[in-house]
C-alpha positions in Angstrom: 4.0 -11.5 -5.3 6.8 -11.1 -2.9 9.2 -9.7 -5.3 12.0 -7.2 -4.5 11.1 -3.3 -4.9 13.1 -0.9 -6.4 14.1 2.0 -3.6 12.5 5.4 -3.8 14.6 8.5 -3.4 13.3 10.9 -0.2 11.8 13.6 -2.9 10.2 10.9 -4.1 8.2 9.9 -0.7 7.6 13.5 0.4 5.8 14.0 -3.2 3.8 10.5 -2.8 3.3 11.8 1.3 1.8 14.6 -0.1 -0.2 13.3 -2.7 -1.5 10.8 0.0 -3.2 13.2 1.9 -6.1 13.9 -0.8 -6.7 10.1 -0.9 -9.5 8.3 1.3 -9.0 5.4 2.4 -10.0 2.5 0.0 -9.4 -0.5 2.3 -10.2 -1.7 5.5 -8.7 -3.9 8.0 -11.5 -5.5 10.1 -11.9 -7.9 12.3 -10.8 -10.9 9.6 -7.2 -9.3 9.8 -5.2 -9.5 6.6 -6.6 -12.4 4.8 -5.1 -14.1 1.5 -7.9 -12.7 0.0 -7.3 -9.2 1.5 -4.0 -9.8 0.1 -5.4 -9.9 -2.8 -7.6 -7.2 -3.0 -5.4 -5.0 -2.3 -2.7 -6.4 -4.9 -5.5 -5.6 -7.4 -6.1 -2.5 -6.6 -2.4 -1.5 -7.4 -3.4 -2.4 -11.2 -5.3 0.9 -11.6 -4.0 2.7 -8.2 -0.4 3.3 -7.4 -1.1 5.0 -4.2 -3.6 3.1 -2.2 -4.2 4.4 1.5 -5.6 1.6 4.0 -7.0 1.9 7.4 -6.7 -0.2 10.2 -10.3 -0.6 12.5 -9.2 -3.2 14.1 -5.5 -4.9 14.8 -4.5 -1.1 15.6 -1.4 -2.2 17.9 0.1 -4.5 15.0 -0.2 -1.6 12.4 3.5 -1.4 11.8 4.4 -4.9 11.7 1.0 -5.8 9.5 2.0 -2.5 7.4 5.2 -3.9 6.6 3.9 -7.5 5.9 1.4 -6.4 3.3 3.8 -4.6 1.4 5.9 -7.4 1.1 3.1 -9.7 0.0 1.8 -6.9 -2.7 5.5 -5.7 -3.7 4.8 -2.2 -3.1 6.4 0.7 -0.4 5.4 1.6 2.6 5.4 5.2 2.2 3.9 6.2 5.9 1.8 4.6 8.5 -0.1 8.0 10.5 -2.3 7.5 12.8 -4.1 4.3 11.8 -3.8 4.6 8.0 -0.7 3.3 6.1 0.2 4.5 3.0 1.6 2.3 -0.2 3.1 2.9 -3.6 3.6 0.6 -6.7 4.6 1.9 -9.3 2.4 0.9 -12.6 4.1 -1.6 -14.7 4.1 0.0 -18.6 3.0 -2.4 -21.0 4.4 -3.3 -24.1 1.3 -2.5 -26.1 1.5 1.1 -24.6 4.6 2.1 -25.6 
């Protein structure tokens, strides 16, 4: 993917911070660590999410960097990382059809 991302205002973040607090987490980080296919997993989830919420179980001390890395590799924000959950945004791409 690793594609730039447009920047998001700070209203912007504190409304996705906000919303992120009714989510569960839908991914894991395990022992495996952030695999290709992790990668893209979570890059696939974006299609019908645009805020996904994962948690890290293992790999807790690398939670930043590893935070940072896989929104790079999915082209999405990192809105937050609290605790051991990180937060991401991508916004949905509007298809042509739809409009």
């Amino acid at each position: 993917m690793d594609k730039p991302v447009d920047a998001l205002t700070n209203a912007e973040i504190r409304k996705l911070k906000a919303a992120a607090q009714r989510l569960k987490p839908i991914f894991k980080v395990g022992k495996n660590g952030v695999t290709p296919q992790f990668i893209q997993s979570l890059d696939g989830a974006f299609i019908s999410n645009e805020l996904i919420k994962v948690r890290f179980d293992e790999f807790k001390d690398q939670k930043k960097a590893l935070a940072r890395e896989l929104a790079t590799r999915t082209g999405s924000h990192l809105i937050t990382v609290l605790g051991n959950v990180a937060v991401f945004y991508r916004r949905k791409v509007q298809s042509a059809a739809a409009s």
